[in-house]
N, C-alpha and C positions, 0 to 999 in steps of 0.2 A: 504494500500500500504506500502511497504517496501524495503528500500535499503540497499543490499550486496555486496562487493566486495570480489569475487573470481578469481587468478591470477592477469593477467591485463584487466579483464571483470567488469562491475559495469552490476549489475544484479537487475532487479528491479520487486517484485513480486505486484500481484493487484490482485483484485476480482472481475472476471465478473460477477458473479452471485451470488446465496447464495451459500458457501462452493464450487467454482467452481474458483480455484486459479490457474493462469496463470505465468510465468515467460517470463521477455524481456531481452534481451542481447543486450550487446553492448561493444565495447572496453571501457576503463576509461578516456582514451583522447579524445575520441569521433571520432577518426579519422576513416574511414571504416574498414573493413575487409573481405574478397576475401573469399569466400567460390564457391568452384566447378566454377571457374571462375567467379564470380559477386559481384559487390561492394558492400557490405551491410553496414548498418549505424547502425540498430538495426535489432533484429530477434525475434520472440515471438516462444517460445517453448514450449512443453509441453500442454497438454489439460486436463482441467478440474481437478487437483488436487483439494484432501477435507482440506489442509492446504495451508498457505503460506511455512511454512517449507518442504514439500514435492517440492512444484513448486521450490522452491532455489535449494533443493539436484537433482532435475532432470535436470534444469540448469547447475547445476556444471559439471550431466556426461556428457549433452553436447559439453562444454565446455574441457573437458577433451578428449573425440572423436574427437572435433574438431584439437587437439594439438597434438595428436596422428596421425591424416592424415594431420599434417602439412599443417593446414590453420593458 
């Protein structure tokens, strides 16, 4: 497991499986955040990357789509 912070997101990568690395999202205050109308607290994105560094950079464009449609 591993923690990054991209904008104001703290992005937290883990390994479900062998080589099967996931990224979670979340604000860095931990307060929620509204996507398509709903409160979310955290979000897991991304499936199955073969790195932690992959799940973080796929996180980030989420995170970056996300600020683009203005959530």
């Amino acid at each position: 497991m591993a923690q990054h912070t991209y904008r104001d997101f703290a992005v937290e990568t883990f390994e479900m499986g062998r080589d099967q690395w996931q990224g979670r999202v979340r604000r860095s205050d931990r307060e929620a955040f509204v996507l398509d109308g709903v409160h979310l607290r955290d979000l897991d994105v991304g499936i199955a990357w073969p790195t932690s560094d992959d799940a973080f950079k796929d996180a980030c464009r989420f995170i970056d789509r996300m600020a683009r449609a203005g959530a």
